[in-house]
N, C-alpha and C positions, 0 to 999 in steps of 0.2 A: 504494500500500500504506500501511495508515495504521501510524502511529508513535506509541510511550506518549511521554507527559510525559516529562522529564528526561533522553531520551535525547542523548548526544552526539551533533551534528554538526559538518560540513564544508561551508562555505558557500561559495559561488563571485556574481560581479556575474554582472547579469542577459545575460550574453552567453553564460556559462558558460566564458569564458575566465580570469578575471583570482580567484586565488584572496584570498576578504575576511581569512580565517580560519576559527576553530572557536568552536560556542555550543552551546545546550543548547535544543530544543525544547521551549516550555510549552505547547505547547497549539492548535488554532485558536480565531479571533476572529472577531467581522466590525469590517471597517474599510472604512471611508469614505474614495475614490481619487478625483483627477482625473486621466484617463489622459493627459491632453494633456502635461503633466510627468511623471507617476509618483508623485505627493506621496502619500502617506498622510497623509491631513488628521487624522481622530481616531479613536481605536478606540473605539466603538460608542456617541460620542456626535453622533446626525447634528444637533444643534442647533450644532456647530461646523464642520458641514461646508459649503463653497463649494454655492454653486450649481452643480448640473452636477455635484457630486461622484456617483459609483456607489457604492452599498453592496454589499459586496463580503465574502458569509456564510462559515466554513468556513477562513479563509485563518490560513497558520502563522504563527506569531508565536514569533521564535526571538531567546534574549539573547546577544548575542556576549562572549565573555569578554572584550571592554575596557568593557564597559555597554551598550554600543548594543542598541538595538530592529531588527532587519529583520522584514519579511515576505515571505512564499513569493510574493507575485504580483510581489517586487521583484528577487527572487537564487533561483540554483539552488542547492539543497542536499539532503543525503543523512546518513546514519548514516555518521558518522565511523570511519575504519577503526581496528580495534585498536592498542594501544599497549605 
């Protein structure tokens, strides 16, 4: 189901066990992954991507309230429940 810009979420590591925190959905991206680590090499500049990296269209691009950058193909997350 897709989700507007700036909505609150609840993000979890990519296990769906271990909760990271909460951020704000901006939007999807595409970013440039090597799957062999998980790295998100650059968002949507493949002239800094690894050989071998996959471009990777569509994917969520979420700011966590301590700054941090995650993306959807890295953590599970969802709309954050009311407060």
């Amino acid at each position: 189901m897709p989700y507007d810009p700036g909505i609150r979420v609840v993000v979890y590591d990519g296990t769906g066990e271990k909760l990271l925190g909460y951020g704000t959905y901006e939007g999807d991206v595409t970013v440039y992954v090597t799957w062999a680590d998980g790295a998100i090499l650059t968002e949507q500049d493949p002239t800094k991507a690894r050989p071998g990296a996959q471009r990777v269209e569509g994917n969520p691009r979420i700011r966590m309230d301590d700054g941090r950058i995650v993306y959807g193909c890295q953590v599970w997350w969802g709309p954050a429940p009311p407060t």
